[in-house]
Wavefront OBJ file of the C-alpha trace (Angstrom):
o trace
v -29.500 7.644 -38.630
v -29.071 11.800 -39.000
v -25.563 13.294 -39.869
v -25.263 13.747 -36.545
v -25.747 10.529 -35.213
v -23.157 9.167 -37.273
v -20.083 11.893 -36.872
v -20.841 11.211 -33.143
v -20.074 7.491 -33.710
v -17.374 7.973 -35.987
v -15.643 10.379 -33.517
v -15.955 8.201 -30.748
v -15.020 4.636 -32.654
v -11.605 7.202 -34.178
v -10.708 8.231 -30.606
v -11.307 4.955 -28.874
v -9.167 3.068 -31.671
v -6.447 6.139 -31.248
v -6.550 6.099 -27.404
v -5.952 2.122 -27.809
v -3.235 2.294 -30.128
v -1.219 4.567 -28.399
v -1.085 2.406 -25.300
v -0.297 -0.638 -27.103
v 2.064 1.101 -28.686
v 3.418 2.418 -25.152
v 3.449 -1.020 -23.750
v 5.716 -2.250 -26.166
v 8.152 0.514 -26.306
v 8.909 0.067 -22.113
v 12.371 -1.545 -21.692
v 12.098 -4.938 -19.638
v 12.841 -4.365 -16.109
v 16.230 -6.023 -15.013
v 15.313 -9.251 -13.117
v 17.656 -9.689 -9.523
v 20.565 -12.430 -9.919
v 18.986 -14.864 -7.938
v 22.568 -16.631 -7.042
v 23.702 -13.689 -5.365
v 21.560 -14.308 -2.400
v 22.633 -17.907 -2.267
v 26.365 -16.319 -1.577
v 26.253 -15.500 1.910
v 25.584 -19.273 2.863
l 1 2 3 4 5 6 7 8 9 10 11 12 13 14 15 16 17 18 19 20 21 22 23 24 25 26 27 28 29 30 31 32 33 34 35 36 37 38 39 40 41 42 43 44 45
């Protein structure tokens, strides 16, 4: 493989793993969303 060939790869494999990362990352910094009481629609009855 020329020089070339392999910053290409490199460059691509570094941003791909980066890109990755930060979503994962992202996921698990979201706060839960609050789930609905499901016994206050059983009040009305």
């Amino acid at each position: 493989m020329t020089a070339a060939a392999w910053t290409m790869m490199l460059v691509t494999e570094i941003l791909v793993t980066a890109v990755t990362i930060y979503f994962f990352v992202k996921v698990l910094r979201t706060p839960p969303k609050d789930e609905p009481d499901s016994y206050t629609q059983n009040d009305a009855e």
